[in-house]
Structure formats: C-alpha cells, structure tokens
NUTIDO-682423 format. One record per residue (C-alpha): x, y, z; residue in three letters. Coordinates in steps of 0.02 Angstrom, whole numbers, plus 50000, padded with zeros to 5 digits. Layout:
XYZAla
...
***
This chain:
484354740348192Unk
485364756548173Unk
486494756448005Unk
487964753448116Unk
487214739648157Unk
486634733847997Unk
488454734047936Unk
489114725648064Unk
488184709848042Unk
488774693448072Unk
488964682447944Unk
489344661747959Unk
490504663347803Unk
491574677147854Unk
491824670647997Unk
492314654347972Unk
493374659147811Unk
494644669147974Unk
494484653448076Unk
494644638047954Unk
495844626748017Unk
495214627148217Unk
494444615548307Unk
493194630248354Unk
492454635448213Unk
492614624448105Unk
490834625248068Unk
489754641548104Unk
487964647548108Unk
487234664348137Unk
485464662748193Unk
484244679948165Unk
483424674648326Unk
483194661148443Unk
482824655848624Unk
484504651548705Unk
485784645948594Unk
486194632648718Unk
484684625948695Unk
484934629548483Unk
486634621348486Unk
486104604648550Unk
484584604448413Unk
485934605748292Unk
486914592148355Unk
485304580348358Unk
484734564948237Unk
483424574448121Unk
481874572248211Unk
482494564948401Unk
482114577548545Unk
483634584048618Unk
483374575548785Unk
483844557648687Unk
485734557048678Unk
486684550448566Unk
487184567048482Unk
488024568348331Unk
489574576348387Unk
490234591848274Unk
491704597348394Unk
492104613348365Unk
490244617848304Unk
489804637648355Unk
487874643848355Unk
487994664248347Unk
486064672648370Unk
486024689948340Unk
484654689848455Unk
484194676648608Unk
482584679748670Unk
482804667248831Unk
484774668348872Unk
485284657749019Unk
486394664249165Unk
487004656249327Unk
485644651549455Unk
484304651249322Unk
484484670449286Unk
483924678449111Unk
485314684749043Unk
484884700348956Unk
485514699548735Unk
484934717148661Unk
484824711648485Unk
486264717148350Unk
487264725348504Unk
488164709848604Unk
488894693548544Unk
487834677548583Unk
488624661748557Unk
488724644248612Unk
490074631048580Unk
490164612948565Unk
491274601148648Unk
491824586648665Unk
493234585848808Unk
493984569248890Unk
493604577049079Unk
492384568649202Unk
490754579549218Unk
491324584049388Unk
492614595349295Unk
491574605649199Unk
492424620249305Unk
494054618349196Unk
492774625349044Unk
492154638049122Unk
493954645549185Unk
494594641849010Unk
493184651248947Unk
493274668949043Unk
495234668449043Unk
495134670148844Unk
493744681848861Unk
494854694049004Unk
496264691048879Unk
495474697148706Unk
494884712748799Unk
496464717348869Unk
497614715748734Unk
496434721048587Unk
495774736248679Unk
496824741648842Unk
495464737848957Unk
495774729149133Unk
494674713749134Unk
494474705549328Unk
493764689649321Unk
492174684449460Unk
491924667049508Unk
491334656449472Unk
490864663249264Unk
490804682249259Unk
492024695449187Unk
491924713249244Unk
492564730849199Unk
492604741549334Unk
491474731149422Unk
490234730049336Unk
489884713749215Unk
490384715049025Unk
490204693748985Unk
489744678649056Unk
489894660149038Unk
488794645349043Unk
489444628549043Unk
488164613749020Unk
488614595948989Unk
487674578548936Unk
488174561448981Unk
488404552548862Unk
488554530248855Unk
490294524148810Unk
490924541448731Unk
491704557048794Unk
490394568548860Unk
489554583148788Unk
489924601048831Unk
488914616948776Unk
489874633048811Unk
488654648348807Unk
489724664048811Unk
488794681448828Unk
489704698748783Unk
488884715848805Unk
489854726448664Unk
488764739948588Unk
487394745548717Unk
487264762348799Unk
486754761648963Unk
485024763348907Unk
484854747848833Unk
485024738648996Unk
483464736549085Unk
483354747349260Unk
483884735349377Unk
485374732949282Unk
486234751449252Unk
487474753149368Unk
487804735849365Unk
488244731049165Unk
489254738949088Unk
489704735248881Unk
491344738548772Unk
490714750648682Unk
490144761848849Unk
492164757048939Unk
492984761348773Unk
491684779348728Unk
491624769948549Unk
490754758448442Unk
491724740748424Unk
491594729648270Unk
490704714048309Unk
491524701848185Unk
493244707348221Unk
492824703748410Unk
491974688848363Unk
493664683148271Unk
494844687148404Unk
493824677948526Unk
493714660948417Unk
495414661748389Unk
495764663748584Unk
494754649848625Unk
495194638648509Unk
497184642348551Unk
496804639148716Unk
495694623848682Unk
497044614448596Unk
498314618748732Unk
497144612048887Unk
496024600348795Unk
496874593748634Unk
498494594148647Unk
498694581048522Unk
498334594548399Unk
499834608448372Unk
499164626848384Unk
498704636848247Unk
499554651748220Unk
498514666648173Unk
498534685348145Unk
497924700348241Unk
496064704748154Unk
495264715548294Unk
495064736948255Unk
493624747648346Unk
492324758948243Unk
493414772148258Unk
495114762448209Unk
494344757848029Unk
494004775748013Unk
495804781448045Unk
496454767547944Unk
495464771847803Unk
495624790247825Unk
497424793847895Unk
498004812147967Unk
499034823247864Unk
***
C-alpha cells in the first residue's frame, strides 16, 4: 500500500468509538483479507465450530465485517465484484428485520438510497441510483449492494447486507473490461477521500435510516457531520492567509 493508504487504515475501534449507540455498528471488525465478507459475516455469527449452512445463528444485529481486501466479492447474477485492496470500502452488515424473505427488496433500496445520499451531501456529487442494487456517477458504477438472507425456524430471518464502494482507484486499477464503465470517488472528485470518515458517514446513514424503516421502536440517534476529503484535512490544518 501507498502511505496514503497506510494512514488511512481502518480500524474496528475508531470506528465504532463514532458509532456507539447504533444499531449498526455496534460491534465492528476490520478483516486484512478475506473471501467475501458475506460469506465472513455469517462465520461470525455461527456456534464455534457449526458450518454456516446449519442455522440457528447467533444473532449480533447491528454486527459490521469491514475487509480491507475481498479476494472473491459477490455481485448480482453471480458477478465478481472487483475490491482493489486499501482503495474501496468492503463491508457487510447483519440483520435481523421482521419482513418476509420475499421483501428483501426493501434492503436493498434502503441500502443504495443512504449510499446516493452520503455522496451527495458530503461531496456535491449527483448519485443516480440503477435497479435493482447499483449506484452510478455519470454512468458509470461507484457502489453496489448485495442483499442475502437465511431462513430461519420460529425467529425473524437473517439478512447479510454486502455494500461495495470504489473510493480511491485511478482508472488503472480497474481491470480492462471495466474502464469506461467504473468509476471511484476519488477519480469524480480529482482527490483522494478519507476512508474512515466515509466509512462513518455511511454507518451513521444506514443506521438512521434503519431505525426509521426497520426499528422504529428505537428513536434516532442524533449525530454530527465527520466526513472531510484528503484535501479538506489539509486546508483545515493549514488555512490561507
């Protein structure tokens, strides 16, 4: 990794220390590498020593699996979705929401609507949102959404929410196939964002947004702006004459 990079690490504590009283977030884990963190998530939420595939769970709502690198991201259809490592945001979230299975949509929609809305009020960008889990910039896609849930016997269901979100890479670091077609932060804005403030923003989006669709038992949390660019730390800590 380049030293940008480096210092712009995630780290679980941080993290959760700007997010403690959600329901997302309320416990993190940064992974240095893994498969899909779908597939991570749910070994996390396993009896020690059950395979994955044996349900029951044991249900951490609210649980969030960052990888700074996923070697076997999941899109729609079965695609690969492509996670260079240290320049993107990887995550997956899990759920527990009182909706049929048939619903899983409602996730999804949740999902990229906080996504569109981080980006255009932290940054000024115009966000358009692509059915049924994409999010664009200028037509080309900056994050995506994977929704996967689990039966489960005489409790609410499961729900993994993998969220994907190019931020750093040049256009270079998508593979061939896909220049012209990705696009990241980073390349819309012509500067380098900071990974944990976008990672902040976007828990505190969704878990606003959870509470007011999913758990509205729960009152909102109130929270304060966290998100500044590269460049916007620089001129904070350097200011003009």
């Amino acid at each position: 990794m380049s030293r940008v990079e480096t210092l712009d690490r995630l780290i679980a504590d941080q993290l959760h220390a700007e997010v403690r009283s959600a329901v997302i977030g309320r416990h993190i884990v940064v992974l240095e590498q893994t498969g899909s963190t779908n597939d991570a998530i749910l070994r996390f939420a396993s009896p020690q020593g059950t395979p994955a595939s044996r349900a029951p769970y044991r249900v951490d709502e609210g649980l969030v699996l960052f990888a700074e690198h996923q070697t076997a991201g999941r899109g729609q259809r079965g695609n690969r979705w492509e996670s260079t490592a240290g320049k993107g945001l990887w995550f997956s979230i899990l759920l527990q929401p009182e909706i049929p299975l048939s619903d899983s949509g409602q996730l999804t929609v949740w999902a990229i609507t906080a996504i569109s809305g981080v980006i255009r009020s932290e940054f000024g960008l115009e966000p358009t949102i692509k059915l049924p889990n994409d999010v664009q910039l200028t037509g080309q896609k900056v994050a995506g959404v994977l929704v996967e849930m689990r039966a489960q016997d005489k409790a609410p269901h499961l729900a993994v929410v993998g969220i994907g979100i190019n931020v750093n890479q040049s256009r270079h670091d998508f593979p061939g196939q896909l220049q012209g077609r990705a696009i990241s932060l980073a390349m819309a804005l012509g500067q380098q964002v900071n990974r944990r403030d976008l990672a902040i923003a976007l828990l505190r989006k969704l878990d606003l947004a959870y509470r007011e669709k999913f758990s509205k038992a729960v009152a909102p949390f109130n929270y304060s702006p966290a998100l500044t660019t590269t460049r916007d730390k620089r001129a904070a800590k350097f200011p003009k004459a």
